[in-house]
C-alpha positions in Angstrom: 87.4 -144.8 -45.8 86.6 -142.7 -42.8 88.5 -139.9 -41.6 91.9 -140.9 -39.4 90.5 -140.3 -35.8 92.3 -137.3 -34.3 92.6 -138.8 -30.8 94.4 -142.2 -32.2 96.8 -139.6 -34.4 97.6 -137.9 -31.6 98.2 -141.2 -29.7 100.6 -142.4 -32.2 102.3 -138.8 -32.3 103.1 -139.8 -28.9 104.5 -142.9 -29.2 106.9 -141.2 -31.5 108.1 -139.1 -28.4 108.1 -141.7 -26.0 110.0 -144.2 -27.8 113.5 -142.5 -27.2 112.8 -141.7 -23.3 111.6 -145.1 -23.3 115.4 -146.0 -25.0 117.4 -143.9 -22.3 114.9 -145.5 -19.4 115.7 -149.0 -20.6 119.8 -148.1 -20.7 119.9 -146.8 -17.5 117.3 -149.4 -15.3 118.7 -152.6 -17.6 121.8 -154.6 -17.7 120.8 -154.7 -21.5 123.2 -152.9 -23.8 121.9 -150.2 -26.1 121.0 -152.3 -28.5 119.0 -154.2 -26.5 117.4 -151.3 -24.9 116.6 -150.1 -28.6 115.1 -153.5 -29.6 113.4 -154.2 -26.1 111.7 -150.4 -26.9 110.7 -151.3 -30.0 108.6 -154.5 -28.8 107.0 -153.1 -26.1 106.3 -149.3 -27.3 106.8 -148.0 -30.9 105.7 -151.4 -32.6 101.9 -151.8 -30.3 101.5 -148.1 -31.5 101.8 -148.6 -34.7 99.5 -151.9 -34.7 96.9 -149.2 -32.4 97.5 -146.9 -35.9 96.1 -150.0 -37.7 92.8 -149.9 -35.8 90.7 -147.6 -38.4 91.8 -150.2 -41.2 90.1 -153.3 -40.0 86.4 -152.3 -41.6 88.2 -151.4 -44.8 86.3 -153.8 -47.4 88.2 -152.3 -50.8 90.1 -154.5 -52.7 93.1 -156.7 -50.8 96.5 -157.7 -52.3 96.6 -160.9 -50.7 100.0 -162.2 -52.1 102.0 -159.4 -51.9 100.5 -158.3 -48.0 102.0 -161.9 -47.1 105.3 -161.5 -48.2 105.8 -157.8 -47.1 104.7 -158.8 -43.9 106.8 -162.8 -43.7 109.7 -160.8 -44.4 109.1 -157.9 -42.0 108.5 -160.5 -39.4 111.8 -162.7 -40.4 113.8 -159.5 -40.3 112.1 -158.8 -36.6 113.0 -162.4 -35.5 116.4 -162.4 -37.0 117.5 -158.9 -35.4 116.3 -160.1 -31.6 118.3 -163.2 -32.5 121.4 -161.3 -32.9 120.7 -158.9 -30.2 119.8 -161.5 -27.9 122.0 -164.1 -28.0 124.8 -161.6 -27.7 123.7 -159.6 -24.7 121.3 -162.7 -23.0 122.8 -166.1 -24.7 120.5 -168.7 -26.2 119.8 -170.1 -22.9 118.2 -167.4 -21.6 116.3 -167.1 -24.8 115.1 -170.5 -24.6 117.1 -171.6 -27.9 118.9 -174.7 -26.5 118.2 -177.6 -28.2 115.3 -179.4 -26.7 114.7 -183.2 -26.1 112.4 -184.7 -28.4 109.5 -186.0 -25.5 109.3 -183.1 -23.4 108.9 -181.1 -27.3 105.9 -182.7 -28.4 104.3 -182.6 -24.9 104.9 -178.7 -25.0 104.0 -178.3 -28.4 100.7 -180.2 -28.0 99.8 -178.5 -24.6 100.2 -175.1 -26.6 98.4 -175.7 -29.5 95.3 -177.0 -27.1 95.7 -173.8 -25.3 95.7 -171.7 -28.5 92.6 -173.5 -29.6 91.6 -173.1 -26.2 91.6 -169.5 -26.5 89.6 -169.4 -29.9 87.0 -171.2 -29.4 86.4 -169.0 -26.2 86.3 -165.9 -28.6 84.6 -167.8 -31.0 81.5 -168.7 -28.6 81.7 -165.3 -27.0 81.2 -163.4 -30.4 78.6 -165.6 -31.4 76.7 -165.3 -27.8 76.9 -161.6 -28.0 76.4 -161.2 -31.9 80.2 -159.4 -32.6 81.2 -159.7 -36.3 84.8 -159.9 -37.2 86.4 -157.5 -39.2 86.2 -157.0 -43.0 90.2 -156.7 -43.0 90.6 -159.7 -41.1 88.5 -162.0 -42.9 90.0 -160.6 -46.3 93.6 -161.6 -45.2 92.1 -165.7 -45.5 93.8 -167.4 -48.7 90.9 -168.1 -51.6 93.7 -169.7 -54.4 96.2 -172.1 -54.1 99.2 -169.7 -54.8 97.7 -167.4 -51.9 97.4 -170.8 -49.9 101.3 -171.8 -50.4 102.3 -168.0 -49.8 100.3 -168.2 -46.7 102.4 -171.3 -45.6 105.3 -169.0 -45.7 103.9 -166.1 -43.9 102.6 -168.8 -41.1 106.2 -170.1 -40.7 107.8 -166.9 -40.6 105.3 -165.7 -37.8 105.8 -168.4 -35.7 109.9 -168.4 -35.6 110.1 -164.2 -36.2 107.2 -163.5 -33.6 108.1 -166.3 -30.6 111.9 -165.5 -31.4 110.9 -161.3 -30.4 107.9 -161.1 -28.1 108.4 -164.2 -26.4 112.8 -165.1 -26.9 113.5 -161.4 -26.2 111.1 -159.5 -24.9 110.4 -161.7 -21.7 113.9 -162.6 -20.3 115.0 -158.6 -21.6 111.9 -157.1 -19.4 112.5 -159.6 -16.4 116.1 -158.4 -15.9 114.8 -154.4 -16.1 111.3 -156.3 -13.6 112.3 -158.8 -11.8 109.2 -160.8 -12.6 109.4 -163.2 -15.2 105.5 -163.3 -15.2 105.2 -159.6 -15.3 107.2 -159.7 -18.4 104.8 -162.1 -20.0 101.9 -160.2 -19.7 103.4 -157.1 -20.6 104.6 -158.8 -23.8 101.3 -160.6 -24.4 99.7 -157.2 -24.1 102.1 -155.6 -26.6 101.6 -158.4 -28.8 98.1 -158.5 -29.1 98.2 -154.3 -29.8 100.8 -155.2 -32.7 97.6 -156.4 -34.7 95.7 -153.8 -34.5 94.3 -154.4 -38.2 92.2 -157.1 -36.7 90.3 -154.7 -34.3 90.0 -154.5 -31.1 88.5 -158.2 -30.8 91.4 -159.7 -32.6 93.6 -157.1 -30.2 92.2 -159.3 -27.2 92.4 -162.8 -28.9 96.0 -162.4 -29.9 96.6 -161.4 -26.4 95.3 -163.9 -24.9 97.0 -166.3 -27.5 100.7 -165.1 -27.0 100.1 -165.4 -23.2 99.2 -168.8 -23.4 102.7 -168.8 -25.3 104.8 -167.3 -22.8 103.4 -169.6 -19.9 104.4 -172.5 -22.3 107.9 -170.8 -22.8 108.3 -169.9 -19.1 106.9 -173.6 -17.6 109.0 -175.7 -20.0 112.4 -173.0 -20.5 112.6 -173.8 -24.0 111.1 -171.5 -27.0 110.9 -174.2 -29.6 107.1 -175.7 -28.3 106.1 -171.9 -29.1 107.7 -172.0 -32.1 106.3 -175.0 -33.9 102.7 -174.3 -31.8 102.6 -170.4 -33.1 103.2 -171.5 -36.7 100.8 -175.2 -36.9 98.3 -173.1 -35.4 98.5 -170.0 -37.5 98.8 -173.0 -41.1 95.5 -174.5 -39.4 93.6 -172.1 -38.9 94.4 -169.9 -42.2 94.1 -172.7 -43.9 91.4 -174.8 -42.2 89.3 -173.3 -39.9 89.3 -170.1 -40.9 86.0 -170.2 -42.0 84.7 -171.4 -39.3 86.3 -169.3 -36.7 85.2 -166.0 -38.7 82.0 -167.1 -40.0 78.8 -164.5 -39.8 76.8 -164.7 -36.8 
């Protein structure tokens, strides 16, 4: 592996630094409580620098615990989903947070409109890296299931990302910036942003996708007011395409 670049150590350094003025800022602009203010930081700052951190590891081609990675990172992600759900539905409420339960029509339509719009979204990157001959990343293409137990692991880890994730960058993170904003919209492309730098191991392409992705995700959230499309969108599309087009969407060009 190559040397860690200074300039990215010294980024993350920084982050380090800012995450506690970014805290104080929060508590004193935001209705939030301190909690929330801690939480909201974490989103939007300290966790996008450590996905940055994760930027020299996407070429890495040595050997890849699959199994293992997954459930590390499923429960990682349950445990982020699980503390905004506390957080949030005590300082915000589950309205707010898009948690009410939603009526079965208006579900599917939302679900199905998000799923187009995620496909939407890579099959844009997918003819754009083929037009201008950009590879994926070694890391990236290592993290696809080969064996069956990888393949049912990877069912769990797709779950888990699409309640933990939706539940923090789109439940919390959009209604908790829009009370310190006043934009509901700016929220969502501040979270989309901070999103897409969370994975960082996928390079700077995947940076972008994922983006794009979790902003099609937060208009979804925002249009309809409920979470659950985003939900059950984030983790079909995440099963289909680890599991089905994965391939495809990484292949060679």
């Amino acid at each position: 592996m190559n040397p860690y670049p200074t300039v990215l150590r010294r980024i993350v350094q920084a982050g380090f630094g800012v995450f506690p003025i970014l805290v104080w800022g929060f508590w004193l602009w935001s209705p939030l409580g301190f909690w929330g203010c801690v939480y909201l930081a974490l989103l939007l700052e300290l966790l996008p620098i450590l996905g940055l951190a994760q930027l020299p590891l996407a070429d890495d081609e040595g050997p890849f615990p699959r199994i293992p990675v997954y459930l590390s990172s499923g429960a990682i992600i349950l445990l982020l989903g699980w503390g905004g759900l506390l957080i949030g539905t005590a300082e915000m409420g589950r309205s707010a947070m898009g948690l009410e339960g939603p009526k079965l029509i208006p579900l599917l339509f939302w679900t199905l409109a998000a799923a187009v719009g995620i496909l939407a979204v890579q099959l844009a990157f997918l003819l754009g890296r083929v037009r201008f001959g950009v590879r994926e990343t070694s890391l990236l293409r290592q993290l696809l299931p080969r064996t069956l137990p990888e393949k049912v692991v990877f069912a769990f880890l797709s779950l888990a990302a699409g309640v933990g994730e939706e539940v923090a960058f789109r439940g919390f993170a959009i209604p908790g910036l829009a009370l310190l904003t006043g934009s509901s919209w700016g929220a969502a492309i501040i979270s989309s942003l901070a999103f897409g730098l969370l994975h960082g191991y996928q390079g700077w392409l995947g940076v972008a996708r994922t983006g794009a992705m979790g902003l099609v995700l937060a208009g979804v959230f925002l249009v309809s007011g409920t979470l659950w499309p985003a939900i059950l969108a984030h983790a079909l599309l995440d099963l289909v395409t680890g599991l089905i087009l994965g391939d495809t969407l990484l292949r060679e060009v």
